[in-house]
C-alpha positions as CSV (number, residue, x, y, z in Angstrom):
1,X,-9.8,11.7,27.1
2,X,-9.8,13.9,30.3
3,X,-13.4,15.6,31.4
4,X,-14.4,18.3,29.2
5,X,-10.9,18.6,27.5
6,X,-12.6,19.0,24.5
7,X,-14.5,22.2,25.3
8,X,-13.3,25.2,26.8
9,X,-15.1,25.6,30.3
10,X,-14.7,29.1,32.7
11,X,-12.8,28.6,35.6
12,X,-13.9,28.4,39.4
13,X,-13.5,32.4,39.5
14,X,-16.2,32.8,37.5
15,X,-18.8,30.6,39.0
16,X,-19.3,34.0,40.9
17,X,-20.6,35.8,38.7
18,X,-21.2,39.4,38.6
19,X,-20.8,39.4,42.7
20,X,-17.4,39.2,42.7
21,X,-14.8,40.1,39.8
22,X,-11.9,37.9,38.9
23,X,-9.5,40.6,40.2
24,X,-11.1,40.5,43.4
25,X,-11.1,36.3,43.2
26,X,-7.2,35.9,42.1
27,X,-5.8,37.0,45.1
28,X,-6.3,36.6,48.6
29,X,-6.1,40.0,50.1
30,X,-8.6,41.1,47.5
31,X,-10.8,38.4,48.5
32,X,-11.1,39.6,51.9
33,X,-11.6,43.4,50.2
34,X,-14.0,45.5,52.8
35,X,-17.2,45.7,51.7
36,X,-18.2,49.4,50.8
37,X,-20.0,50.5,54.1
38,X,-19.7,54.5,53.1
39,X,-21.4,53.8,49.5
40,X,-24.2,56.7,49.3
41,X,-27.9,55.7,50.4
42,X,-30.8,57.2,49.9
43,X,-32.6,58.4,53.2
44,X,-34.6,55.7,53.6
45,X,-31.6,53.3,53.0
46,X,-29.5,55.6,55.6
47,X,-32.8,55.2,58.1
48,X,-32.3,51.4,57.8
49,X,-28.4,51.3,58.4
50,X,-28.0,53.3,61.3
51,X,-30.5,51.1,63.2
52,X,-29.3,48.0,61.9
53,X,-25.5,48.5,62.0
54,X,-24.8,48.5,65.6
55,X,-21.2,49.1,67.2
56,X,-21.0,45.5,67.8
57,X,-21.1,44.6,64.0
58,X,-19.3,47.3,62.9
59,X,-16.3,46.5,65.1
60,X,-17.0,43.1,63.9
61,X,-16.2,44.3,60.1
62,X,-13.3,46.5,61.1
63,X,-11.6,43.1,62.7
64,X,-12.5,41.0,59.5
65,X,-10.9,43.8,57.5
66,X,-8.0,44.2,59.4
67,X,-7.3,40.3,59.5
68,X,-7.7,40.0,56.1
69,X,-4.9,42.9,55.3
70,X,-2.8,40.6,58.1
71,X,-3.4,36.9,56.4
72,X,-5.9,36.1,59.0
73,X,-8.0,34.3,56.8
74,X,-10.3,32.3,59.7
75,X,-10.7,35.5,61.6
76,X,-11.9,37.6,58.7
77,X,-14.1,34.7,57.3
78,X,-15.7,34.2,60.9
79,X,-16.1,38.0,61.6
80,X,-17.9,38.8,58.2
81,X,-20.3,35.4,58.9
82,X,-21.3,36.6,61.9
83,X,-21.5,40.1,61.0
84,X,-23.7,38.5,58.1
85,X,-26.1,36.8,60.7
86,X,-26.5,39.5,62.8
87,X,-27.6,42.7,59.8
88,X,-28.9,40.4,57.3
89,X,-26.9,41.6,54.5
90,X,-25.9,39.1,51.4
91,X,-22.6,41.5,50.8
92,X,-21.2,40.4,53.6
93,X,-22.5,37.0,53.7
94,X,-21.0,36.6,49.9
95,X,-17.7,37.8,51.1
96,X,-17.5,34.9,54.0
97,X,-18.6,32.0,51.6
98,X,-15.6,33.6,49.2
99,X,-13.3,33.4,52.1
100,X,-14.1,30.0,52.8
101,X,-13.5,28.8,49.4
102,X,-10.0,30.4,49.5
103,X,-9.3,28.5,52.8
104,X,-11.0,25.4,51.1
105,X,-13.3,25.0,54.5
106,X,-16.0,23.2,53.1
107,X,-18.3,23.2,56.2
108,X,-17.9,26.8,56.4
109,X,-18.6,27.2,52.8
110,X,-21.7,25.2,53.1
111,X,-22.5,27.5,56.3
112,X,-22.3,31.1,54.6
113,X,-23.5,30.0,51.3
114,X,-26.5,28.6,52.7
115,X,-27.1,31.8,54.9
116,X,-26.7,33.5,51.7
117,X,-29.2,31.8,49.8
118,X,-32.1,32.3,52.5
119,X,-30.9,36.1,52.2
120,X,-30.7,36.2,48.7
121,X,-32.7,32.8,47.3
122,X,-32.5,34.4,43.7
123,X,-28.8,34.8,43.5
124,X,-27.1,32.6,41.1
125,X,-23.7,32.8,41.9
126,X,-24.8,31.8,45.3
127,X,-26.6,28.6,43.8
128,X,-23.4,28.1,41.7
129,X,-21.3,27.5,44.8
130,X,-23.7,25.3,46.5
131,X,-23.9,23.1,43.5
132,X,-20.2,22.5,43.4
133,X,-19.8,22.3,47.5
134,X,-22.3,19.3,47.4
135,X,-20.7,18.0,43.9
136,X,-17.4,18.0,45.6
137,X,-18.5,16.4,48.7
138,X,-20.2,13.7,46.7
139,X,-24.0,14.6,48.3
140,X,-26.0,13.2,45.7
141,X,-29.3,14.7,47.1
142,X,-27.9,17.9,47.6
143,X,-26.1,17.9,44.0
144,X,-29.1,17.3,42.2
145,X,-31.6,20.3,44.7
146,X,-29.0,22.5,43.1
147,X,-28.7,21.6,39.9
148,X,-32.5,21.5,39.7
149,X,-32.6,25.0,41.2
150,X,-30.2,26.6,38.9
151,X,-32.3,24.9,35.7
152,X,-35.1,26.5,37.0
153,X,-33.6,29.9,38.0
154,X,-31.9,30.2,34.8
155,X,-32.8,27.6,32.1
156,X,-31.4,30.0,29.4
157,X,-27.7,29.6,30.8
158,X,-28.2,26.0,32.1
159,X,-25.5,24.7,29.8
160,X,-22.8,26.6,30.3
161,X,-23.4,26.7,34.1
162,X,-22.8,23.0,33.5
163,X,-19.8,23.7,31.6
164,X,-18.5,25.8,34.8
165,X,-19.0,23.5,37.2
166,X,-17.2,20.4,35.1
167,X,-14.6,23.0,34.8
168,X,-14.0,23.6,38.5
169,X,-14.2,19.9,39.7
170,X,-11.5,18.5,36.1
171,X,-9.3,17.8,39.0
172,X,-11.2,15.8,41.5
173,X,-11.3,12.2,40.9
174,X,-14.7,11.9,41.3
175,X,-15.8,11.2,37.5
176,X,-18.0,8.5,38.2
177,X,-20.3,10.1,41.4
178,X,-21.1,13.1,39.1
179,X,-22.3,10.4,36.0
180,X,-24.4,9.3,39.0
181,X,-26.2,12.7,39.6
182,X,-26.1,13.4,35.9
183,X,-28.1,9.9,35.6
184,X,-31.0,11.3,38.2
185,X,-31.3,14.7,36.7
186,X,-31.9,13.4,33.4
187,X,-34.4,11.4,35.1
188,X,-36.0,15.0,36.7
189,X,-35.3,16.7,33.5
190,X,-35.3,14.3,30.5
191,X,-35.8,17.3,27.8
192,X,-32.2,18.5,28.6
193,X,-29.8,18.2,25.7
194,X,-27.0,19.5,27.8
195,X,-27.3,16.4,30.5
196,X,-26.7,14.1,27.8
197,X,-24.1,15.5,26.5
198,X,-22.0,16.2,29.6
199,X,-23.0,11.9,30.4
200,X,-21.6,11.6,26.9
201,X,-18.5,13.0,28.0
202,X,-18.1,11.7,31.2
203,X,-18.7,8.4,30.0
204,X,-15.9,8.6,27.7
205,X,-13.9,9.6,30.7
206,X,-14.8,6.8,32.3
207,X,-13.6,4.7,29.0
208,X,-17.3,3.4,28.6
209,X,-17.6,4.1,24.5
210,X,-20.8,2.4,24.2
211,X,-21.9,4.7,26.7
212,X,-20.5,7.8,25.8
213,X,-22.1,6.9,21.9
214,X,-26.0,6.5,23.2
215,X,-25.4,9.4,25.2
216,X,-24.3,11.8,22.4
217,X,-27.0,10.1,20.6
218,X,-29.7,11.1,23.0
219,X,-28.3,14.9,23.6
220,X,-28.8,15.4,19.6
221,X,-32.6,13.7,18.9
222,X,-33.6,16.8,21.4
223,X,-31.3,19.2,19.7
224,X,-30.3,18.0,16.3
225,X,-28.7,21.2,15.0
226,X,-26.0,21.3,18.1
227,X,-22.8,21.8,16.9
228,X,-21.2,20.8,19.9
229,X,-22.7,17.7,20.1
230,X,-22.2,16.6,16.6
231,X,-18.2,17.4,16.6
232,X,-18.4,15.3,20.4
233,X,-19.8,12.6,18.3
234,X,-17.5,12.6,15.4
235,X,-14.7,12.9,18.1
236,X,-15.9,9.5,20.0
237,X,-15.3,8.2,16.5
238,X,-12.2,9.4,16.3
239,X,-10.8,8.2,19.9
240,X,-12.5,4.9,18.9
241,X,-10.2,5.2,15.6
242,X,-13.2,4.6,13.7
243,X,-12.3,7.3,11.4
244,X,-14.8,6.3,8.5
245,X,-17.7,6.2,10.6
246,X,-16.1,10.2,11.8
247,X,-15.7,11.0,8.3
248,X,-19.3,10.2,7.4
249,X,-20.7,12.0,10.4
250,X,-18.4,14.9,9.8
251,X,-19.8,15.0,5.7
252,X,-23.2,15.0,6.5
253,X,-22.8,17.9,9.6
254,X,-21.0,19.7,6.5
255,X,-23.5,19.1,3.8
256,X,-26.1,19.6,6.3
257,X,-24.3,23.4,7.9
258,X,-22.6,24.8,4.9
259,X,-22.4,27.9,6.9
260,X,-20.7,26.5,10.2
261,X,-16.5,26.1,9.2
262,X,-16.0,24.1,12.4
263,X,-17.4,20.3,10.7
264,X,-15.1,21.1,7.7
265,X,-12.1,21.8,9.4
266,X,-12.5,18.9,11.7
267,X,-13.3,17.0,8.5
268,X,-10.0,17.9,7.2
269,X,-8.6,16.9,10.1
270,X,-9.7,13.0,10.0
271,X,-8.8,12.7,6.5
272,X,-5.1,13.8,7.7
273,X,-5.4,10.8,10.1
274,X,-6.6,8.7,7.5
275,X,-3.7,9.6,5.3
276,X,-6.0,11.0,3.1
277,X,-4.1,14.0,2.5
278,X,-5.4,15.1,-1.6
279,X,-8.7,15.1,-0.3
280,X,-7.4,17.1,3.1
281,X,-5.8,19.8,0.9
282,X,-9.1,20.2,-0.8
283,X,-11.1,20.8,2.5
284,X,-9.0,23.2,3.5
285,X,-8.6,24.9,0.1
286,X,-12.5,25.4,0.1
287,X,-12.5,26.9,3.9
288,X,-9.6,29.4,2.5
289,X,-11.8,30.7,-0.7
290,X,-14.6,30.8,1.4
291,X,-13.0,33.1,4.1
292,X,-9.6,34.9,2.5
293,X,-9.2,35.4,6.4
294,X,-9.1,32.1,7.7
295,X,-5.1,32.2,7.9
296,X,-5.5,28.8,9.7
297,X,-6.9,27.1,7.0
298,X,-4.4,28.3,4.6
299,X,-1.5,27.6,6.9
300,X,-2.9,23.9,7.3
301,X,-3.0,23.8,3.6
302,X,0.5,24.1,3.6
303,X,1.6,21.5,5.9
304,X,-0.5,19.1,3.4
305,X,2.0,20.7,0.1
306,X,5.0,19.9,2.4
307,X,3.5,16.3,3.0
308,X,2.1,15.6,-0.2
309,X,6.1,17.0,-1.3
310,X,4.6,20.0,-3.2
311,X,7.5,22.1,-1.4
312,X,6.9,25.2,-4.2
313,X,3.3,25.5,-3.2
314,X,4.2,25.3,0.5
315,X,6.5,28.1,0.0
316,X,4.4,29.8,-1.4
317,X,1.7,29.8,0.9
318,X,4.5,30.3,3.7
319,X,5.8,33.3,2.3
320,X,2.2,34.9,1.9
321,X,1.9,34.7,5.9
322,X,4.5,36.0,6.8
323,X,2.9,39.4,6.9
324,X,0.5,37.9,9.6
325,X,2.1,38.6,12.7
326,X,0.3,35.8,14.3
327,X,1.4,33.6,11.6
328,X,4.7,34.5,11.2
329,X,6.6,32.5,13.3
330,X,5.8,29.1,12.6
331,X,5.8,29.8,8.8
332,X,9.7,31.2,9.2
333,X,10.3,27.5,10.7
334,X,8.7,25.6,7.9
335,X,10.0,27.8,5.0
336,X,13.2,26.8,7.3
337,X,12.5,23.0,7.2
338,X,12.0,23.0,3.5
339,X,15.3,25.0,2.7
340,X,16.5,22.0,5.2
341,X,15.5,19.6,2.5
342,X,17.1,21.4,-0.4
343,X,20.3,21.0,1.7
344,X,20.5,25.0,1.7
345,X,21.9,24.9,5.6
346,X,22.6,28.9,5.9
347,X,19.3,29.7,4.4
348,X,17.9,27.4,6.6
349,X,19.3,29.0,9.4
350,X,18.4,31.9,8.3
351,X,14.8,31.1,8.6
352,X,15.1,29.5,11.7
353,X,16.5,33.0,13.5
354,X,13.8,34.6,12.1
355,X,11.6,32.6,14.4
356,X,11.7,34.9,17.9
357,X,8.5,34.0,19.7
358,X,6.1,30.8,20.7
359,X,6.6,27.7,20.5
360,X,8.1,27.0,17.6
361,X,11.1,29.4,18.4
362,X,13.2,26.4,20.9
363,X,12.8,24.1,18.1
364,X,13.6,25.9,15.6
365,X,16.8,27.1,17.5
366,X,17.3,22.9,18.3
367,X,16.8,22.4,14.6
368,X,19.5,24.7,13.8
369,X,22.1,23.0,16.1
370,X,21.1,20.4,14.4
371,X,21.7,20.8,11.0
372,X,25.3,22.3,11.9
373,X,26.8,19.2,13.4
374,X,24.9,17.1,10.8
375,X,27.5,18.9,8.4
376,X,30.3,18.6,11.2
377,X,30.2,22.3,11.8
378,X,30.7,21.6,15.4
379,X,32.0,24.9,17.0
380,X,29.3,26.8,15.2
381,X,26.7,24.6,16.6
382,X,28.4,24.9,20.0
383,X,28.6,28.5,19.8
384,X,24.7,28.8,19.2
385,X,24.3,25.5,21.5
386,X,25.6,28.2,24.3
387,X,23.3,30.5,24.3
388,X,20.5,28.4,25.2
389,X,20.3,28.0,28.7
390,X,19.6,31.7,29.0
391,X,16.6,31.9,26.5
392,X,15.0,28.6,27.5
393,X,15.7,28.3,31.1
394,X,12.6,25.4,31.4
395,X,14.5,23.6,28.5
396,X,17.1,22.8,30.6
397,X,16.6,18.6,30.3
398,X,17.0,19.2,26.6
399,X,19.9,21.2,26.1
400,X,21.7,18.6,28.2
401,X,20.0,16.1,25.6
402,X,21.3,18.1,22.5
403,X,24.4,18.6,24.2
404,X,25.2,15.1,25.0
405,X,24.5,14.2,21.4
406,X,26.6,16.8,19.9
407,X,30.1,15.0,21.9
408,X,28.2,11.5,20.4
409,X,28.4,12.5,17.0
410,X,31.9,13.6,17.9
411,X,32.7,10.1,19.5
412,X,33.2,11.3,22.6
413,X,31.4,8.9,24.5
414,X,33.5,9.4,27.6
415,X,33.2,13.2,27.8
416,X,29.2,12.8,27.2
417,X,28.8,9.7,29.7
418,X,30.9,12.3,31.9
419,X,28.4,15.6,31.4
420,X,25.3,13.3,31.7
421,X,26.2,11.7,34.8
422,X,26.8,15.1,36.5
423,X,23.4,16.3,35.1
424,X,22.0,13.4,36.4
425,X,23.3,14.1,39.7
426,X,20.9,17.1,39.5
427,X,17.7,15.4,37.8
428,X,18.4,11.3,39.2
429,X,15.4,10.2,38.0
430,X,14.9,12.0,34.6
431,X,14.2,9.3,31.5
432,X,15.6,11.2,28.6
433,X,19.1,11.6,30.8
434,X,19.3,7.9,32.1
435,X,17.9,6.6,28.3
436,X,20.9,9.0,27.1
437,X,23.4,7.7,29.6
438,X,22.4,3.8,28.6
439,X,23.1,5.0,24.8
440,X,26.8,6.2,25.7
441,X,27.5,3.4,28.0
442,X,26.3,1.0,25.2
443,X,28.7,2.8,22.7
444,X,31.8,2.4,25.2
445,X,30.5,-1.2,25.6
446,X,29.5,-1.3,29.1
447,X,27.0,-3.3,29.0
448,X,26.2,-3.7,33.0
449,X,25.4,0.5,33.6
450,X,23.5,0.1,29.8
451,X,21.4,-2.3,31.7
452,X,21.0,-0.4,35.1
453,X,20.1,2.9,33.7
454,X,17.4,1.1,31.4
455,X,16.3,-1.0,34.2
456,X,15.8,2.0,36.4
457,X,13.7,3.6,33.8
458,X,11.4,0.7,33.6
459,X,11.2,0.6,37.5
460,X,8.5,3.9,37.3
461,X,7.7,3.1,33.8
462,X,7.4,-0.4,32.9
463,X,5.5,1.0,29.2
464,X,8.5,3.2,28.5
465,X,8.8,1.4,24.6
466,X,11.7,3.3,24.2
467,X,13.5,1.5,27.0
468,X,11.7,-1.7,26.5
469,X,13.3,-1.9,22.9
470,X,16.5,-0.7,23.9
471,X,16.9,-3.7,26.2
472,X,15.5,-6.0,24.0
473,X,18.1,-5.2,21.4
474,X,20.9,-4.7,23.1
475,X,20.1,-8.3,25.0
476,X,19.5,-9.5,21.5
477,X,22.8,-8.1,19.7
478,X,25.4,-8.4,22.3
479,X,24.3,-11.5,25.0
480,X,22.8,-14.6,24.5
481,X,19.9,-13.7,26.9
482,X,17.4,-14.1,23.9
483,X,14.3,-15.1,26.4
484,X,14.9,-12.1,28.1
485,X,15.2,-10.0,25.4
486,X,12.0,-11.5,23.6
487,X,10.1,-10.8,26.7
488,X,11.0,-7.1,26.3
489,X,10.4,-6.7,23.1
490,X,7.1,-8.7,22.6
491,X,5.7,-5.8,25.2
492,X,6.8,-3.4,23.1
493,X,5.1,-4.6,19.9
494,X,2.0,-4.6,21.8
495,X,2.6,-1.5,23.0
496,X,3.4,-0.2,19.5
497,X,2.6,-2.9,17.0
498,X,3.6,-1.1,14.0
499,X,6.8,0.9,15.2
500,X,9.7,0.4,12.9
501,X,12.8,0.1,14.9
502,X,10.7,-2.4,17.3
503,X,10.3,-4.7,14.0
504,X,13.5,-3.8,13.4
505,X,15.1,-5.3,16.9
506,X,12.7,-8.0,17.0
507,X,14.0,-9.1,13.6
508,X,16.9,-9.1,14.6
509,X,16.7,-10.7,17.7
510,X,14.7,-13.7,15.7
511,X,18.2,-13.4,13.3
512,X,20.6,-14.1,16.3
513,X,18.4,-17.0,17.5
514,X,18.4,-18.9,13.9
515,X,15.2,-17.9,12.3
516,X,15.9,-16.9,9.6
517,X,12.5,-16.4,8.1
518,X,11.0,-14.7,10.9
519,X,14.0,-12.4,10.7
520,X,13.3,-11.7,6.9
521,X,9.6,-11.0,7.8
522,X,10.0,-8.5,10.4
523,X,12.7,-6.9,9.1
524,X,11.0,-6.5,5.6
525,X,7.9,-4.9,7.1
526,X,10.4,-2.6,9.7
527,X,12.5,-1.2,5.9
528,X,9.0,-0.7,4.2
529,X,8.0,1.1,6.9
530,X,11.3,3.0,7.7
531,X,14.3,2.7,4.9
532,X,16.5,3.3,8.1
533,X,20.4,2.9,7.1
534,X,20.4,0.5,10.6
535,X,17.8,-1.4,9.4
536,X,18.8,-1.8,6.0
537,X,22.3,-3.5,7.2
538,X,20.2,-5.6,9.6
539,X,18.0,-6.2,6.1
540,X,21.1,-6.9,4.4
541,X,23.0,-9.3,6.4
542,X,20.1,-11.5,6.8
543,X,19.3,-11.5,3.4
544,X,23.5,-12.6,2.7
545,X,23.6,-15.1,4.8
546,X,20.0,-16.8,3.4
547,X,21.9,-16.4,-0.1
548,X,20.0,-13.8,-1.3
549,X,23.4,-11.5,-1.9
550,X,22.2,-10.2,-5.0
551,X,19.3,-8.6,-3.2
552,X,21.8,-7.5,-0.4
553,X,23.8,-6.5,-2.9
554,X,21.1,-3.1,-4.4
555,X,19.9,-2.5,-0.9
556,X,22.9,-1.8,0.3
557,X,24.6,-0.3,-3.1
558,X,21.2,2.2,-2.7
559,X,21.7,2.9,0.9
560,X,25.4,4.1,0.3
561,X,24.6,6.7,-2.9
562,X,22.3,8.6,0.0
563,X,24.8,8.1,3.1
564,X,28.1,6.7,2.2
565,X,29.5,7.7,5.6
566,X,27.0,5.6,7.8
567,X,28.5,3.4,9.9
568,X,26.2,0.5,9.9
569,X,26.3,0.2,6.2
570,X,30.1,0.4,6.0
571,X,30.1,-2.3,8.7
572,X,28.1,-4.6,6.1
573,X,30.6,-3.7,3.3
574,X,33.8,-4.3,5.3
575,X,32.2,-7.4,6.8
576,X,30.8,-9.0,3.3
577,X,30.9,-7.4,0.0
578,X,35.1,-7.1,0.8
579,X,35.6,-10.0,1.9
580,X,33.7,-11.7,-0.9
581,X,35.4,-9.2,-3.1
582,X,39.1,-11.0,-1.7
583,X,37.7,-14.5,-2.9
């Protein structure tokens, strides 16, 4: 779990507060912006400026502004610090410590924003960018001075000040040092809630659970009524994959907050990973009638219909968002996934087109490709296929995916070895392309560039389980390298114990090396999982040749009524049932 993923934090730009606006932060010429010299004073105030602002400083701020419009970042930073020292003005002194940031010159950072603070010792933003300075620098004194100084300058926005900070420093690897200072401010300020709970997080970080639970534990005896800290501690059950011990937590907060929407949605949510769909549809049906405008809850409510197979009241529920423009777009695709189902393909597609924006507009264009060359319509799926690269320009690794696979289903393993090497030519080390290439090569029964391209893969990525299983089975099926292949395959059940087609080639692989037992096991558990037509002729053959062919027999007599074209099952006919048939 990455720092503070969970919770929305405010970017670095806004650690500065009301002294500088994001505008002014995003860019660097409007980081160097002049500051207003000719903004109206009263006459005291104009008393005051003409004896302090000499020609020597003013000429100094005429430079700085100058080198700022030119890209001179050093000479702008250095001519507002010094014009800083010399008038005594936190303006200017603000707009050096900016500069520095820009330029990422920590000691001049520390330099102006310490100036800045004996000029102005009140000012927060100021106190902000200390904090982080010494955070990033890993000064654990310093850290915690600031920290201290900004709970007791503002105690009221203490939290999310904490929140901003985390946010700034997500990408420094330093997830362990700020623990540290978090461990000796809760020492300094042990009545904090917020400490705790950004230890909590940071110890789940650090993949210390224990840690990360007593933490979360401690943040909510101060402040029991937190809804922040409770969802954290239902989602440390969750990551754990303790999802009873989430689902209790997440009742109670519910049962507790009847008001507060956010424990019964991620209630609903647990029960979905817990398979626990009836009682997920009845979450969200409650959070609907309670709010007639929580479209989320209702448009949840119809992903469980379409996975419970309730594809009327899905539709329904679909149909009835589509006049929320915000809503619109996915519910076109999954009115377009259940015509998909029916096996209605035009109106399928016609749902699909109706989906013009987000990000459910590529797949639902990739779906429709799809679905055409499922039912061999090839040139209109190559007509539409065209018009891709144009819309999804950042797609590009796909398309040639979706491409190659439409010449596969073809047969034309030449032409899409062909495309995909040129593409590779482009994007060498891409895993999709090479796993695609290894695919074709296997099909034209090259076995060596299978092998390479697979290999490669597992040179960067030795976890890839798609590449791991490939191997494996390929090794398995069409060499007697069965160590080998068990070596790949056995780290890809630990990778993913429960994956089907890893049963599946593991099975297999057990098959081809005389166990037949073993095979029947494996493959068993990968068709109860998965009724694949591939593993059901794996399924099949082993169950033949252990002369169970009346059990081979249904399986693969119930396979054909859904796909009588597949190829794996005809295999299994023309190699057994016919030639049993001819004795």
């Amino acid at each position: 779990m990455p720092i503070f993923r969970l919770f929305p934090v405010i970017v670095l730009v806004l650690l500065y507060g009301c002294a500088t606006t994001n505008e002014q932060a995003a860019t660097p010429g409007a980081a160097v912006k002049a500051v207003e010299l000719t903004k109206p004073l009263g006459k005291k105030q104009q008393k005051e400026s003409k004896t302090s602002i000499d020609p020597d400083v003013l000429f100094m701020l005429m430079t700085a502004e100058i080198a700022g419009q030119r890209g001179q970042y050093d000479v702008a930073m250095e001519g507002y610090l010094e014009a800083a020292k010399r008038v005594h003005d936190p303006r200017l002194t603000e707009r050096a410590a900016m500069i520095a940031m820009y330029m990422k010159d920590g000691n001049k950072t520390n330099e102006a924003v310490s100036l800045w603070l004996k000029q102005d010792p009140n000012n927060l933003s100021a106190r902000k960018i200390a904090a982080l300075s010494a955070l990033k620098a890993e000064n654990k004194q310093q850290s915690v001075e600031q920290l201290s100084a900004l709970l007791k300058q503002d105690p009221a926005g203490f939290e999310k000040t904490l929140f901003e900070l985390a946010g700034a420093l997500q990408k420094e690897d330093n997830v362990a040092f700020i623990y540290a200072v978090m461990d000796d401010l809760a020492v300094k300020h042990p009545d904090q809630a917020s400490i705790f709970f950004i230890q909590s997080l940071l110890a789940s970080d650090l993949k210390n659970k224990d840690l990360a639970e007593r933490k979360i534990e401690r943040a909510l005896k101060l402040q029991p009524d937190w809804d922040k800290a409770l969802i954290l501690q239902a989602q440390l059950a969750v990551y754990g994959e303790d999802f009873k011990r989430a689902e209790t937590l997440l009742r109670n907060a519910s049962l507790k907050y009847p008001d507060n929407p956010k424990f019964k949605k991620m209630l609903a949510q647990v029960l979905i990973k817990s398979a626990k769909y009836e009682e997920a549809g009845e979450v969200y049906e409650t959070l609907f009638a309670n709010d007639p405008k929580d479209f989320e809850s209702q448009f949840s409510l119809g992903l469980v219909h379409l996975q419970l197979d309730r594809d009327g009241k899905a539709e329904d529920i679909f149909k009835q968002l589509l006049v929320q423009a915000d809503w619109r777009n996915q519910s076109n695709f999954y009115l377009g996934k259940i015509e998909e189902k029916r096996g209605n393909l035009e109106n399928a597609l016609s749902a699909f087109d109706k989906v013009t924006d987000g990000p459910f507009q590529f797949e639902a264009a990739l779906t429709g490709i799809s679905l055409l060359a499922k039912d061999k319509q090839y040139d209109r799926a190559e007509q539409r296929l065209k018009a891709l690269p144009g819309k999804f320009p950042k797609q590009k690794p796909r398309i040639v995916l979706l491409r190659a696979e439409l010449y596969s289903q073809q047969k034309q393993y030449e032409k899409a070895y062909s495309y995909l090497t040129e593409e590779l030519s482009v994007y060498p080390d891409q895993e999709e392309l090479l796993y695609s290439r290894a695919l074709m090569a296997d099909r034209m029964g090259n076995l060596g560039i299978m092998e390479a391209d697979l290999q490669k893969i597992l040179a960067k990525h030795p976890d890839n389980v798609e590449a791991l299983n490939a191997l494996g089975y390929s090794l398995a099926d069409k060499t007697t390298r069965y160590a080998e292949a068990e070596t790949y395959l056995l780290h890809a059940l630990r990778l993913k114990p429960g994956e089907a087609v890893i049963l599946d080639s593991y099975g297999w692989l057990k098959y081809r090396m005389g166990n037949r037992q073993a095979a029947l096991d494996y493959l068993q558990k990968a068709y109860d999982k998965q009724p694949e037509n591939e593993i059901a002729a794996h399924l099949a053959e082993v169950l033949w040749v252990s002369g169970k062919k009346e059990e081979a027999k249904k399986l693969i007599a119930k396979a054909l009524q859904d796909a009588p074209d597949d190829s794996f099952l005809l295999h299994f006919k023309h190699k057994f049932l016919q030639l049993n048939s001819a004795h």
